[in-house]
C-alpha positions as CSV (number, residue, x, y, z in Angstrom):
1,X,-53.0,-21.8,-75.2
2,X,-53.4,-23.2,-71.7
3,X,-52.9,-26.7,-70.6
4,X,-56.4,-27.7,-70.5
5,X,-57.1,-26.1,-74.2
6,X,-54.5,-27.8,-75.3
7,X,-55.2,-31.0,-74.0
8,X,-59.2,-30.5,-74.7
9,X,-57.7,-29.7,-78.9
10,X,-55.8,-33.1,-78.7
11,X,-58.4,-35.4,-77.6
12,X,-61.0,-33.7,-80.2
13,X,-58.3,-34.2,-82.8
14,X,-57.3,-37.9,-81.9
15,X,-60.6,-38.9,-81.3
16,X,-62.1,-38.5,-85.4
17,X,-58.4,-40.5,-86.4
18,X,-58.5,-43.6,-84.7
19,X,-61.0,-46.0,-84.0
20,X,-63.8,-45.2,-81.0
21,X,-62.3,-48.7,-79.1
22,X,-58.9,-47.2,-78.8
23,X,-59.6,-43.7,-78.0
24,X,-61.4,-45.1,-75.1
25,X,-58.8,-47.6,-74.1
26,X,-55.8,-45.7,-74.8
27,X,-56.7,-41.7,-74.2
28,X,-59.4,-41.6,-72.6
29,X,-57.2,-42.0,-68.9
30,X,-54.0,-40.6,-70.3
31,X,-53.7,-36.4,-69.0
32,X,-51.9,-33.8,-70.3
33,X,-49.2,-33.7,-67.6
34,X,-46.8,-30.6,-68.6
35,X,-45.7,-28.7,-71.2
36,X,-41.8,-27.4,-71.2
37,X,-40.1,-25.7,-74.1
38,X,-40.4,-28.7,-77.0
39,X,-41.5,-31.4,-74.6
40,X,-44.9,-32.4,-73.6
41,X,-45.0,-35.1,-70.8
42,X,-48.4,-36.9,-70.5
43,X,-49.4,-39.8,-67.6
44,X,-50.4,-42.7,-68.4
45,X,-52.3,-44.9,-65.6
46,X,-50.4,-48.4,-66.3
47,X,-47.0,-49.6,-68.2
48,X,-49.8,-51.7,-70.6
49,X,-50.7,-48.3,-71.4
50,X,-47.4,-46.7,-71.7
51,X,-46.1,-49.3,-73.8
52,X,-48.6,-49.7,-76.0
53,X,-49.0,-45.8,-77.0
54,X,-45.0,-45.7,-77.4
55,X,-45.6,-48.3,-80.2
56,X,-48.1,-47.8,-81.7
57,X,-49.1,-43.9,-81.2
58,X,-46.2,-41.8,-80.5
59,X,-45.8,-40.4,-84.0
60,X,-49.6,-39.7,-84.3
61,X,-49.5,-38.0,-80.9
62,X,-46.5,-35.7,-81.8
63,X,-48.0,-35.1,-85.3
64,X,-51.6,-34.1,-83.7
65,X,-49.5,-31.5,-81.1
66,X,-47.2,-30.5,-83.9
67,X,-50.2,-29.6,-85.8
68,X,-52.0,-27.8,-83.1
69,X,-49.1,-26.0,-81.6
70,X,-47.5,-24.7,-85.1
71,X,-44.1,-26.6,-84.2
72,X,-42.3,-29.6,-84.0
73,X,-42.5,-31.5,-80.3
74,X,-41.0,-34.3,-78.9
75,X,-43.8,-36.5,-76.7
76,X,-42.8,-38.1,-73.7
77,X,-45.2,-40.4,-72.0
78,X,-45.1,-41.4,-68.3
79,X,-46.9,-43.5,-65.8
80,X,-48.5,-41.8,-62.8
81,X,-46.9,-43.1,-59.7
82,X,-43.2,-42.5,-61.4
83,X,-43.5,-39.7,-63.0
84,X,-40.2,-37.0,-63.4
85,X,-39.4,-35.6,-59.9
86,X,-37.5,-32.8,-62.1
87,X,-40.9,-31.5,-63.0
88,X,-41.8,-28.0,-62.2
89,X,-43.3,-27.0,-58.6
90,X,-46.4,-26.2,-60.2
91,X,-46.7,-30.0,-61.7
92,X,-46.4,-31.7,-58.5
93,X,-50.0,-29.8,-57.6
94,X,-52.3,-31.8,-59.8
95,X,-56.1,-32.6,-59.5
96,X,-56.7,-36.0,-57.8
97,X,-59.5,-36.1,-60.3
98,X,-57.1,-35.8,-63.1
99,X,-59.2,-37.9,-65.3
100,X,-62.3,-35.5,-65.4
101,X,-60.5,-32.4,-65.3
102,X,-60.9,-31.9,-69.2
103,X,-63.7,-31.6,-71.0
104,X,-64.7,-35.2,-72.5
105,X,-65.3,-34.0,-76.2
106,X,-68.2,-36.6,-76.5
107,X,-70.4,-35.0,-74.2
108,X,-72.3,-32.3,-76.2
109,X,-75.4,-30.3,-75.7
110,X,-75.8,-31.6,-79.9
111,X,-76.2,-36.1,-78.7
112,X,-77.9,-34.9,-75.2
113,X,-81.2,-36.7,-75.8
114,X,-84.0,-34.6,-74.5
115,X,-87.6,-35.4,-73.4
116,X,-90.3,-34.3,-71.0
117,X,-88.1,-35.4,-67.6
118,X,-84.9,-33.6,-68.7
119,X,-86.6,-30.5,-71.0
120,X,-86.3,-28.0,-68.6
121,X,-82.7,-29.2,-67.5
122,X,-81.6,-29.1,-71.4
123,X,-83.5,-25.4,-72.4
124,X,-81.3,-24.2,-69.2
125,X,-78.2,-25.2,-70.1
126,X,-78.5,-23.9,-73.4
127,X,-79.3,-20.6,-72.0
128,X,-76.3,-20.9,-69.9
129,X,-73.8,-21.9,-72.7
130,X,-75.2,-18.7,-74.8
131,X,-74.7,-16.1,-72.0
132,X,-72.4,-17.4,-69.6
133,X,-72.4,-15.5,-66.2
134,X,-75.9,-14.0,-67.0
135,X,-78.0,-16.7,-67.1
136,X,-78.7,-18.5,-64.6
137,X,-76.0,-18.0,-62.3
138,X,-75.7,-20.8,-60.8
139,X,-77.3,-23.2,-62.5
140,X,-78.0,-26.3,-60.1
141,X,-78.9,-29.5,-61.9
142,X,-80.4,-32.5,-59.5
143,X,-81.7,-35.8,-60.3
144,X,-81.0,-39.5,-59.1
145,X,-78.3,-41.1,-60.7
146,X,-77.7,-42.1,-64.5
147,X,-80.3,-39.8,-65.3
148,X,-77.4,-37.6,-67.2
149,X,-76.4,-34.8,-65.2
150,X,-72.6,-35.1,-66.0
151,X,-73.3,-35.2,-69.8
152,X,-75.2,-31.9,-69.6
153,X,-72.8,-30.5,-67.8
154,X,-70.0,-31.4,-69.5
155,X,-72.0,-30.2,-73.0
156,X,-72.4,-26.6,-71.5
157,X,-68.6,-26.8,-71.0
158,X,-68.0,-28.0,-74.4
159,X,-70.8,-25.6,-75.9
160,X,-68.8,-22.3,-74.0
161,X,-65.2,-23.8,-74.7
162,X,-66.5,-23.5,-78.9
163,X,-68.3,-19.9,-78.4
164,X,-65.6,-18.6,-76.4
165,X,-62.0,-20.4,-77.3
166,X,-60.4,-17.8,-74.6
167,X,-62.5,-18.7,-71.7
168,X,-60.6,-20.5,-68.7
169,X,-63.0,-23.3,-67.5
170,X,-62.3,-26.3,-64.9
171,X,-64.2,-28.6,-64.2
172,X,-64.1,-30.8,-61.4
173,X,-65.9,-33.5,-59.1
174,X,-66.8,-32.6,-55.7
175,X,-64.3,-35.2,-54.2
176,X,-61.6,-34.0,-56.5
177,X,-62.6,-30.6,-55.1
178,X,-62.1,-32.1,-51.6
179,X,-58.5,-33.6,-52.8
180,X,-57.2,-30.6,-54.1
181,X,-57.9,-28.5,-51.0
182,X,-56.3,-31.6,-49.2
183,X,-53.1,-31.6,-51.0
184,X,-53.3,-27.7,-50.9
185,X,-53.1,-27.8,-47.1
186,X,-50.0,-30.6,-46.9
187,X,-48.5,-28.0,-49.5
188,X,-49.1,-25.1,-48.8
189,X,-49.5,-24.2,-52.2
190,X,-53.2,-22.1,-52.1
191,X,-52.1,-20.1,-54.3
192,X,-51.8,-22.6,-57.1
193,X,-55.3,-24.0,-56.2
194,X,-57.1,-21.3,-55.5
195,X,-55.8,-19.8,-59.2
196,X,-57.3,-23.2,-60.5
197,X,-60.7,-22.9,-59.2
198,X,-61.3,-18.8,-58.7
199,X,-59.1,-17.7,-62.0
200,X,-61.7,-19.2,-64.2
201,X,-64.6,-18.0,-66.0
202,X,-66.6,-21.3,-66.0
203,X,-66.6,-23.6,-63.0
204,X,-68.1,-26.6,-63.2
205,X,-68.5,-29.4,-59.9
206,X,-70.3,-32.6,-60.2
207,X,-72.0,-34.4,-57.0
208,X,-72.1,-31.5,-54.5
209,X,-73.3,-34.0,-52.2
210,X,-70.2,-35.0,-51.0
211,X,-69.3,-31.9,-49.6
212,X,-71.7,-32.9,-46.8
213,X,-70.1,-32.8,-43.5
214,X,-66.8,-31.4,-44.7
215,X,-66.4,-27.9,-42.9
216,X,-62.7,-27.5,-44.0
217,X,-64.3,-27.7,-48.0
218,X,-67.5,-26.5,-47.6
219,X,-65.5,-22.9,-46.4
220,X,-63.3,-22.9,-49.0
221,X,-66.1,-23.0,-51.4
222,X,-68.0,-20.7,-50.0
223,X,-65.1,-18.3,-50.7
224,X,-64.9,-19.9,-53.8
225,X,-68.2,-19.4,-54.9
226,X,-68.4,-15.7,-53.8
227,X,-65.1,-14.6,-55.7
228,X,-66.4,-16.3,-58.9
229,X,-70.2,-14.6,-58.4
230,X,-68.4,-11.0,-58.2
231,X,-66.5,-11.5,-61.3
232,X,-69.5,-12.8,-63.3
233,X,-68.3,-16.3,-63.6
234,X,-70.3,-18.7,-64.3
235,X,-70.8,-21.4,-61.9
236,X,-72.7,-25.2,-62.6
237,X,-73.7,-27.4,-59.9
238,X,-75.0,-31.0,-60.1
239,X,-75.9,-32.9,-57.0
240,X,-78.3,-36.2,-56.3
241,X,-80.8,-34.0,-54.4
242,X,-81.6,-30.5,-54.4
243,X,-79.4,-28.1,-51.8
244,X,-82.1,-28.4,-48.8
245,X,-81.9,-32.1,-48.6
246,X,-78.1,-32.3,-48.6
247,X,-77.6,-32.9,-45.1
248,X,-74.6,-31.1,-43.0
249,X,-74.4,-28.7,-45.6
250,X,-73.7,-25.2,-44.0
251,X,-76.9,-22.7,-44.6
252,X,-75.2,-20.5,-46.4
253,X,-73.6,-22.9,-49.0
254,X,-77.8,-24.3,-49.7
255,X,-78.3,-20.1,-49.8
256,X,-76.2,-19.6,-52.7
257,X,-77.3,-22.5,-54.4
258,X,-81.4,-21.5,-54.3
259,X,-80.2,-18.2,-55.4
260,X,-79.7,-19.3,-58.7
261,X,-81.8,-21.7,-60.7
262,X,-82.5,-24.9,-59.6
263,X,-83.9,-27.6,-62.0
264,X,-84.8,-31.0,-61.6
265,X,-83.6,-34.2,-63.9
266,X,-86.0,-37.3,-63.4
267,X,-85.7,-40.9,-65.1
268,X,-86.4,-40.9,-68.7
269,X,-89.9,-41.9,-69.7
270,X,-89.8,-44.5,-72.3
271,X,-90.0,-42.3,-75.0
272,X,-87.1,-40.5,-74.2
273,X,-85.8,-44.3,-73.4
274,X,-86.1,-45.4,-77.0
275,X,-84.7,-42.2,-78.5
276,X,-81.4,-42.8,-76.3
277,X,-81.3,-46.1,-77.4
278,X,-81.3,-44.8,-81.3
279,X,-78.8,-42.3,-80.7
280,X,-76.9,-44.5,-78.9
281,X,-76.9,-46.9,-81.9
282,X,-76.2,-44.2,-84.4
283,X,-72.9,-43.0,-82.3
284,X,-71.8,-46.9,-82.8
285,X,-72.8,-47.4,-86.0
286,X,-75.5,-50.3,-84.9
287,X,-78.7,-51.4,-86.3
288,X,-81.7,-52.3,-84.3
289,X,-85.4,-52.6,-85.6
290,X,-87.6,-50.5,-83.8
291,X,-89.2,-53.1,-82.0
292,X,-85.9,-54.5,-80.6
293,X,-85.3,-50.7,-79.3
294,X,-88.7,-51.3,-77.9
295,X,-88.3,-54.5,-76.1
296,X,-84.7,-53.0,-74.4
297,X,-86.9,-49.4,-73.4
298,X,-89.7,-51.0,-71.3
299,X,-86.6,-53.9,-69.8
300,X,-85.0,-51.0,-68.0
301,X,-87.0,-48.6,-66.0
302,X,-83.8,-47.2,-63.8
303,X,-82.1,-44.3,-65.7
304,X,-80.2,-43.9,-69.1
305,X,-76.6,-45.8,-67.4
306,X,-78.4,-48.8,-66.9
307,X,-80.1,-48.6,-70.1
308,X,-77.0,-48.4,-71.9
309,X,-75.6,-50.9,-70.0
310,X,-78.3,-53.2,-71.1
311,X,-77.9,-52.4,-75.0
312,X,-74.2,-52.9,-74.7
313,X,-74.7,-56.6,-73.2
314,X,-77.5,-57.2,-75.7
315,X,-75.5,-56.0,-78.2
316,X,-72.2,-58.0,-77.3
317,X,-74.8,-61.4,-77.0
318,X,-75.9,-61.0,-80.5
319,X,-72.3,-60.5,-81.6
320,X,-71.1,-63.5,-79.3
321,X,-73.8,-65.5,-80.2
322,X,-73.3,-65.0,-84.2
323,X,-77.3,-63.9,-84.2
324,X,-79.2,-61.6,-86.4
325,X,-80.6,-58.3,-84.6
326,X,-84.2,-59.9,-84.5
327,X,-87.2,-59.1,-82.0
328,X,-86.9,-62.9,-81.4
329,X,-83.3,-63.1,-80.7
330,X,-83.7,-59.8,-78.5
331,X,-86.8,-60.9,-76.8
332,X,-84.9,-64.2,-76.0
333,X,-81.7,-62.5,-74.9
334,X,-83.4,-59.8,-72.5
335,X,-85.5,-63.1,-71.3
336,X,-88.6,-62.5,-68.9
337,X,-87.9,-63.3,-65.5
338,X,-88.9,-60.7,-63.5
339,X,-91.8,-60.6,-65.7
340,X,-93.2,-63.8,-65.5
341,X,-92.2,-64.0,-61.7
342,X,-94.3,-60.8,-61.5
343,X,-97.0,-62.0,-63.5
344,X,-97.5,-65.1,-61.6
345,X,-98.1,-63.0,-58.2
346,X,-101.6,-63.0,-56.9
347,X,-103.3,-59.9,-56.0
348,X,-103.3,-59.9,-52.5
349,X,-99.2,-60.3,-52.5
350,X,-99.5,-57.1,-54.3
351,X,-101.3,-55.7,-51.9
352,X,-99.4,-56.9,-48.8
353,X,-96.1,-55.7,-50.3
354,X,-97.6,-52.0,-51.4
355,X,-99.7,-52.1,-47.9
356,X,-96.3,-53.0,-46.0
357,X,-94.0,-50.3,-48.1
358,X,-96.7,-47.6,-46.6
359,X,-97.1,-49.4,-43.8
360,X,-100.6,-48.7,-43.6
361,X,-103.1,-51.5,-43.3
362,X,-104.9,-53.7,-46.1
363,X,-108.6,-52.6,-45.1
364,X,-106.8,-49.0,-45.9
365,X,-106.3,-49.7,-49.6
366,X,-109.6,-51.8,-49.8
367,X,-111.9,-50.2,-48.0
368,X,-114.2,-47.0,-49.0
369,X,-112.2,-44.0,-47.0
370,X,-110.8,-41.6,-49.8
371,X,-108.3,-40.1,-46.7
372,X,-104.9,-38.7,-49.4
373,X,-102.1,-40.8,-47.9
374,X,-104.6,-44.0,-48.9
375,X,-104.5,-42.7,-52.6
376,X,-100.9,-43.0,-54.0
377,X,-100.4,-46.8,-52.7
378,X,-104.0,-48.0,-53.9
379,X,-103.5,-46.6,-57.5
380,X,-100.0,-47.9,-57.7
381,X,-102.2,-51.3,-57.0
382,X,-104.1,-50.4,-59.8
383,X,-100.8,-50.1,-61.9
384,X,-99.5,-52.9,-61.2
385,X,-102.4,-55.3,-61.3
386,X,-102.7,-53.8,-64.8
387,X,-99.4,-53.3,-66.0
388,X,-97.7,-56.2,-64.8
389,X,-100.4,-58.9,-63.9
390,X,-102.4,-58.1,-67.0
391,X,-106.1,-57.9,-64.9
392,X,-108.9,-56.3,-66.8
393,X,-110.3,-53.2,-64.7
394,X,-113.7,-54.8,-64.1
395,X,-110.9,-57.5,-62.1
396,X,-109.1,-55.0,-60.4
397,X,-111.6,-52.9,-58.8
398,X,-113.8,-56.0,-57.6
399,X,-110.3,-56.9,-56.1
400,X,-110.0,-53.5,-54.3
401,X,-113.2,-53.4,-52.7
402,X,-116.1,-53.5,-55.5
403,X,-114.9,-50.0,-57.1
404,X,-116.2,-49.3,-60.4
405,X,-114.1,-49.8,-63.7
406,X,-114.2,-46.3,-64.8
407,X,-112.9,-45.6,-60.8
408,X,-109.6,-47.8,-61.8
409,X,-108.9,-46.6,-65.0
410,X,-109.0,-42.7,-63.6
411,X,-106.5,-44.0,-61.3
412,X,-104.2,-45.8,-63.4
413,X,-104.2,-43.1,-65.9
414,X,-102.9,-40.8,-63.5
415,X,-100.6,-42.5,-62.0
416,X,-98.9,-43.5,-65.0
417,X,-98.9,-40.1,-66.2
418,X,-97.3,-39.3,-62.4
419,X,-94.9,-42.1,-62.7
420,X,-93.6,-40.6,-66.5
421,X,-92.6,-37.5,-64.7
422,X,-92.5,-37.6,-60.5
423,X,-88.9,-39.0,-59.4
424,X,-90.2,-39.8,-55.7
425,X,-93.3,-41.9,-57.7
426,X,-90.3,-43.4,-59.8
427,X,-88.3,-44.8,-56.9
428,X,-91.0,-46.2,-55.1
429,X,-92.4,-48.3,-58.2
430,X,-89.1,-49.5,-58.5
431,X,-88.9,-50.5,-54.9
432,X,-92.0,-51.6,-54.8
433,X,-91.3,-54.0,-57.8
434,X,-88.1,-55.3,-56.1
435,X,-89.8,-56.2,-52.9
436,X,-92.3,-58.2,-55.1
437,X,-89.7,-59.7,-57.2
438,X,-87.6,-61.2,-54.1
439,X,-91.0,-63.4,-53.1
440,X,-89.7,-67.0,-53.0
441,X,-92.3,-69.8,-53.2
């Protein structure tokens, strides 16, 4: 059993024995450093670390590896930056992005929450975890970020790792990438690195992006890539944009990347918003009402990160604050702000700030002409007059020029249904917004 099995086994095994708080404090930035004859060394990243898992967790640890490896093992537990210089050759060549470079158990294709902005994404990867190297080859996930690239990713990983128990996968950042081939040229040790990322039969990089502008690691991919297409291998890519909009990326790097499938992640609508929020919940053994779940899906409009973000703090508050898990207490907690700032706008600011975004002029959005880059800003108007200042749409298209109601409810149909699954409409309602929620009085 390789390393990274071994280590992937461990954490799996740890994780259902002590509590979720721990795990995460305690493991989740502790790496399987070496394995010699009865000895396995792991690094920790701080003495509060190493300290506290040689009190309270060295017998688990050795029992768990005991367990796993079919004999008795002593553990030895070091911090990074003074770990044993009498380690082997091969030791000293580890990946920067050490903390990634095994497969987070949590991340499964089982808790990935799907819904119309991610479907697509989802039915891929699960084509790719059944046939590896067939399917799909590569598989190029994009989306802004939070949206939950990483966690699909690391799911088809996961998904292989439990079909196939032999495969040899790594996975890997794109800076960690970048690192390695670093180190591997102060070294001179290729061949360890380039046995790391060609003798594989799963490779998985995360943020392709920041290859940009890196000739030195943009060719050794390339190589990369080409050795692990011949063999079959199956490769995964995620990246904030698709390969044509990465800028300074070589051609033939963005070739190699269409070649495959590309598919598109996009913020999560808020139906797909509440249903993270329940699984969320259920992973944490929480309770919230549905209409708290509610209140916390239409607060956050980003991506799933923030979203999570924002049931952890209301979470914490309640606890903190010693108050029941009410619609009341949640309403009070996520307060309204932005909302009533927003709601106390006029029209016309609206449409100075959606005129000045598009930089076109206000007699533009007002005025009769039907011309295609006037129709995007003037029903985003139409949302937001609606959505956020609550006017009726007899109100809204007096406001816009004397338009008839059933012209305004057309266009703020379909640009809802645009905004629930267009990333570029997305980001610029949630620019838009912040540009109207900076306007002092």
């Amino acid at each position: 059993m390789d390393n990274l099995r071994l280590w992937h086994k461990f954490l799996q095994t740890i994780k259902s024995e002590i509590s979720p708080v721990n795990f995460k404090a305690y493991f989740l930035k502790t790496l399987l450093k070496s394995t010699l004859e009865d000895k396995i060394i792991l690094s920790v990243p701080s003495a509060f670390i190493l300290e506290t898992l040689n009190r309270d967790y060295k017998k688990l640890t050795e029992d768990i590896f005991e367990r796993i490896v079919g004999k008795k093992v002593m553990v030895e537990f070091n911090v990074k930056e003074f770990e044993n210089p009498e380690s082997k050759e091969e030791d000293f060549f580890q990946p920067v992005q050490t903390q990634t470079s095994y497969l987070n158990p949590k991340y499964t294709l089982e808790n990935f929450v799907v819904g119309p902005t991610n479907n697509l994404a989802y039915a891929a990867a699960q084509a790719v975890a059944q046939n590896p190297g067939t399917s799909y080859n590569p598989l190029f996930v994009y989306g802004g970020t939070g949206v939950g690239k990483t966690h699909l990713m690391l799911g088809i990983g996961n998904a292989i790792l439990s079909k196939h128990p032999g495969f040899k996968i790594t996975f890997s950042s794109s800076e960690g990438f970048t690192n390695d081939y670093v180190s591997a040229l102060q070294t001179k040790l290729f061949g360890i690195f380039r046995k790391r990322y060609r003798g594989v039969d799963v490779l998985l990089i995360d943020d392709i992006q920041f290859f940009s502008g890196r000739e030195g690691t943009q060719e050794e991919f390339f190589h990369t890539f080409n050795e692990l297409s011949s063999k079959n291998s199956q490769i995964v890519i995620t990246s904030d944009r698709p390969p044509y909009e990465i800028a300074k990326l070589e051609d033939r790097l963005k070739s190699r990347f269409q070649g495959g499938l590309m598919v598109d992640m996009q913020i999560p609508d808020f139906d797909t918003r509440v249903a993270i929020l329940k699984t969320k919940c259920a992973q944490q053994n929480n309770i919230l009402e549905e209409g708290c779940l509610n209140l916390i899906a239409a607060s956050v409009e980003t991506n799933a990160r923030d979203l999570e973000g924002k049931l952890t703090q209301i979470l914490q508050s309640l606890k903190h604050k010693s108050l029941e898990p009410t619609v009341e207490n949640v309403r009070a907690l996520l307060g309204k702000k932005e909302e009533a700032k927003l709601i106390s706008l006029s029209p016309k600011q609206v449409i100075t700030q959606v005129c000045e975004y598009f930089n076109i002029k206000q007699t533009d959005l007002t005025g009769p002409r039907r011309v295609k880059e006037f129709v995007l800003p003037r029903h985003l108007v139409m949302h937001i007059l609606s959505e956020q200042l609550n006017l009726t749409v007899e109100k809204i298209g007096e406001i816009l020029g004397g338009r008839d109601h059933t012209t305004v409810m057309h266009g703020r149909d379909k640009i809802k249904k645009l905004i629930a699954t267009d990333r570029e409409t997305q980001k610029i309602l949630i620019e838009v917004r912040q540009n109207l929620s900076t306007i002092t009085y």
